[in-house]
N, C-alpha and C positions, 0 to 999 in steps of 0.2 A: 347562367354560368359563363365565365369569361374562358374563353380561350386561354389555356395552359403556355408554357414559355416555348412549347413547339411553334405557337403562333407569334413569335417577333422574330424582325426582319434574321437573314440570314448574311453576315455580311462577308461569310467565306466562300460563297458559294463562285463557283468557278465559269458556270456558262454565262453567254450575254445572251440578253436579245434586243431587240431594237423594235422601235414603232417606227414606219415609215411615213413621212409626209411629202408628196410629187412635189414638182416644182410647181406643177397644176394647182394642187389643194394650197401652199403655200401663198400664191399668188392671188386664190378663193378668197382664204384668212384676211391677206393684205384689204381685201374691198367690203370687210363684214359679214363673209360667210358662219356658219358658225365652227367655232372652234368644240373640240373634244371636250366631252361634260357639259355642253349648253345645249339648249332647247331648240334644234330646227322645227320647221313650219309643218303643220298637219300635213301628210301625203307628200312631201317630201323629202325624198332620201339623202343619207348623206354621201357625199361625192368619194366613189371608191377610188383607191390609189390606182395611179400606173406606173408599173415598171421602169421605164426610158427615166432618166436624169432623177430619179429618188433624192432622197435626203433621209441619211439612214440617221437618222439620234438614239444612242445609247441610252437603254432601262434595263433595269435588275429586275432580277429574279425575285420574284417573294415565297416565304414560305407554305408549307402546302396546311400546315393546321392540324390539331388534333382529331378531325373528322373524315378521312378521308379511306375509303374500302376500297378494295381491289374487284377487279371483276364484274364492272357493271356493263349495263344494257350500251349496246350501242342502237340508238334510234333519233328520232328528230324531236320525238317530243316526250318531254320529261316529267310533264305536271303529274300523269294519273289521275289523283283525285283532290287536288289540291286547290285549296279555296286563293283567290287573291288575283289582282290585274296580270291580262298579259303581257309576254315581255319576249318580243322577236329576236334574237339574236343571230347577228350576222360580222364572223369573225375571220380574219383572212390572215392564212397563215403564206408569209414569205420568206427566202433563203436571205441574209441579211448580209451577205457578201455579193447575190448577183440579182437580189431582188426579185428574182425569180418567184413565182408561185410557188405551193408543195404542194402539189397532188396526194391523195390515197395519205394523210397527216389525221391523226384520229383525236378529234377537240374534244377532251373531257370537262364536264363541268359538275360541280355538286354545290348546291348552296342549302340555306335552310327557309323554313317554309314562314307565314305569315305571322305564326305564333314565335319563331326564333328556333324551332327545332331541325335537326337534321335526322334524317331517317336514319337507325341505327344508333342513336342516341338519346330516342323521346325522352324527354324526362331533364337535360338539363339544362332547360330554360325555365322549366317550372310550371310546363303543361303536361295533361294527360291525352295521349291522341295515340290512336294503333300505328303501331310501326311495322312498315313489312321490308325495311331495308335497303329500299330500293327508290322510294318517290323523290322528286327534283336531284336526281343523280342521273347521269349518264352521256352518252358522247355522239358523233358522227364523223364519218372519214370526210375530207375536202376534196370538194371537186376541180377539174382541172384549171379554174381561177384561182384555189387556194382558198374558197369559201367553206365554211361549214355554218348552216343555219338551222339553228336550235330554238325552239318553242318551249317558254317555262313558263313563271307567275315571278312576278317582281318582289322580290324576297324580303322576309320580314328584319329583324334584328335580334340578339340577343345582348347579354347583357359584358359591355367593357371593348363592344367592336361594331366599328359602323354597319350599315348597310354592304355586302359584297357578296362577289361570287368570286370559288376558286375553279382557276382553270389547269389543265394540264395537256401537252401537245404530246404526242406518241408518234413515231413513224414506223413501220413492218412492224403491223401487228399483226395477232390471228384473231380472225373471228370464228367463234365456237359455235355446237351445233344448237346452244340454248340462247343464244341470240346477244354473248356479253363478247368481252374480247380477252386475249393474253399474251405477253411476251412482250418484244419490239422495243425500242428505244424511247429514253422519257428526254425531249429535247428543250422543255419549259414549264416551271412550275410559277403559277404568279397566281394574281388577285384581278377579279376585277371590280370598280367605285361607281357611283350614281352623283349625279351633284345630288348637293346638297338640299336646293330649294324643290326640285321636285321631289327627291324623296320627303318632304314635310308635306306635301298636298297627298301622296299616297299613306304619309303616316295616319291621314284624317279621313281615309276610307272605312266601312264600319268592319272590311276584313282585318285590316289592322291592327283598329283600337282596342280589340278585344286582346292585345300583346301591353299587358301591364308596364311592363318589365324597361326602366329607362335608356333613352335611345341616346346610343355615342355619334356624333356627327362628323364630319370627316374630318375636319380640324382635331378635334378630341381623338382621333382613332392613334392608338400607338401602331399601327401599320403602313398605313397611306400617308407620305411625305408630301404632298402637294404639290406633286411632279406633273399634273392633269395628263393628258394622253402615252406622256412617257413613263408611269404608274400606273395605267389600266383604268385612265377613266371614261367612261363610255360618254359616244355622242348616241344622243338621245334623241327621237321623233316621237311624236304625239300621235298613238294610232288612227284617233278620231278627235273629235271636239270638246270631250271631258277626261279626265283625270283615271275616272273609271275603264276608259275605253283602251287603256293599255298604252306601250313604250316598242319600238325598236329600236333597237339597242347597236351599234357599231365600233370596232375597233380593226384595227389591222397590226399584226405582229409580225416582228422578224424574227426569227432563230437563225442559230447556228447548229449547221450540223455537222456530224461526228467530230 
């Protein structure tokens, strides 16, 4: 099932944010480091921002999708029981005026699982699988780098939208006594992208192939304009030696706040 018209771009939407790149990482790019959405080397991470001399470049906001529940788990790891490679995430949320870190910033993410479904919705990609409403949903607060790192499964597809994840940044929230959150301020709603060619070696994993259902690639995607890191596309590490052995995943975002 395609995402409904809640899922195209929003172009009234009033907040910015910005991806930051240092003048450090800039200078990285300039000698062939890898850029945002490309494949760094096994055991090599990608080179986190610093603060001092930034280079803030303006990105939109994208919308949040017909999929999205209130009131989930805040934790680090979001698979449950969920079949499919892993996929590290490590997201840095920064103030996009003083570049500053955010501390205590609550990273929500929800994607859909190997088959194209999202909990809470089994059913319309076109599989049968138990829903309890909750799996590949949920968040963490940033610590005082502005990090929050998230453990998922590298997500499947459904049908009329490429590969992604949607994320959402929250600042003063509460956390409740059943371990989810509420209230606080929503300071970014966006997407985040996979290139391309990696996600076609995980298309060919046998967690996958068992998702019928044909795959929109990021060119094809009516959401993702091909804006690479300033549209949420993630740089990408090879956890190990194979395909199988999973992805972390890197971005760095700026907001605006109040």
């Amino acid at each position: 099932m395609t995402d409904t018209s809640k899922d195209r771009p929003d172009t009234s939407l009033g907040r910015r944010t910005v991806l930051l790149a240092t003048g450090a990482t800039a200078a990285a790019l300039a000698v062939g480091a890898a850029a945002p959405g490309t494949e760094t080397p096994a055991g090599r991470a990608a080179t986190a921002p610093v603060a001092a001399a930034a280079v803030c470049t303006l990105t939109k906001e994208m919308t949040e999708g017909p999929y999205y529940l209130d009131g989930q788990y805040v934790r680090s790891d979001i698979r449950e029981d969920k079949t499919g490679i892993p996929l590290k995430l490590t997201l840095t949320v920064v103030d996009d005026d003083t570049c500053a870190p955010l501390n205590n910033a609550l990273v929500e993410i929800w994607h859909c699982d190997a088959l194209g479904e999202y909990s809470g919705f089994v059913g319309n990609n076109g599989h049968d699988e138990p829903d309890n409403g909750t799996f590949l949903r949920g968040g963490v607060l940033t610590d005082a780098r502005g990090v929050a790192a998230i453990t998922t499964v590298y997500p499947g597809w459904y049908r009329g939208r490429c590969v992604h994840i949607h994320i959402k940044v929250h600042t003063d929230v509460t956390l409740t006594p059943d371990g989810s959150f509420t209230g606080g301020e929503e300071l970014h709603t966006g997407q985040l992208f996979f290139a391309e060619a990696i996600t076609t070696r995980v298309a060919a994993l046998p967690a996958y192939k068992v998702n019928t259902v044909p795959r929109t690639t990021l060119a094809q995607d009516s959401i993702y304009d091909e804006g690479g890191a300033a549209s949420g596309l993630l740089t990408l590490t090879p956890l190990g030696s194979t395909t199988s052995a999973g992805y972390a995943g890197a971005l760095t975002l700026g907001v605006e706040q109040g």
